[in-house]
N, C-alpha and C positions, 0 to 999 in steps of 0.2 A: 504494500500500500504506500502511495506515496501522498509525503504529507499535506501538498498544498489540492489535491486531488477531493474534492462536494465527495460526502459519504456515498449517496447514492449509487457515485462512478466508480467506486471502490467496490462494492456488494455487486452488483454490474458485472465487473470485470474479474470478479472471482468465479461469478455463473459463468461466463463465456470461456473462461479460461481451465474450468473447471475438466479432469480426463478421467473421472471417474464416474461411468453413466447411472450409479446407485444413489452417488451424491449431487450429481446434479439437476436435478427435479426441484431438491429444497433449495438450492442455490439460486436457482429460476423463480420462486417462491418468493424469496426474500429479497432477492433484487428487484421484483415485480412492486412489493411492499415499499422499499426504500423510494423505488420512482413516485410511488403515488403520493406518498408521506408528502415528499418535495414538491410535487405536483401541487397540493392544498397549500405548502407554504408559501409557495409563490403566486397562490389568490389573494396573499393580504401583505403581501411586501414584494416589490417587483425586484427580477433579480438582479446582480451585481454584473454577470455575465449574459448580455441579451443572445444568446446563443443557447443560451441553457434552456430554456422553452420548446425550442425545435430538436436538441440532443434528446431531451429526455423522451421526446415522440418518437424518434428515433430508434433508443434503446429499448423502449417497450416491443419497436416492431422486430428487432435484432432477437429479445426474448421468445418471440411467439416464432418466426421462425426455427430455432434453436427448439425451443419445445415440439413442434411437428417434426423434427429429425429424431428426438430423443424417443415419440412415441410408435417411429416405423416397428415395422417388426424384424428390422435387421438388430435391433437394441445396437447398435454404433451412435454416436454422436457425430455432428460435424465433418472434427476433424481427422476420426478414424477410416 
């Protein structure tokens, strides 16, 4: 994790990075969690990074692709 990196991009990038296809369902999970969390906090404070609104659409859509590979019936991820 690096430290000037929004939490969100962190949890994120552990799912995507993740080469364990047991563990990464929950890692998809909690990353899903962390975008939305951020998602609502930036209805009542805009953010610091006007880029981060379109990222975070982004990473959700990066998630659900990633999740339709995880649930073929090949059980490989992505990068396998």
């Amino acid at each position: 994790m690096r430290q000037n990196d929004p939490t969100w991009y962190s949890v994120f990038r552990e799912a995507i990075l993740e080469p364990k296809r047991d563990k990464v369902v929950r890692q998809i999970d909690r990353a899903r969690n962390a975008i939305c969390i951020r998602m609502s906090e930036l209805q009542s404070a805009p953010p610091k990074n006007q880029r981060e609104p379109s990222d975070l659409s982004d990473a959700l859509r990066y998630l659900a692709i990633l999740s339709q590979h995880v649930g073929q019936e090949t059980g490989k991820v992505l990068w396998e």
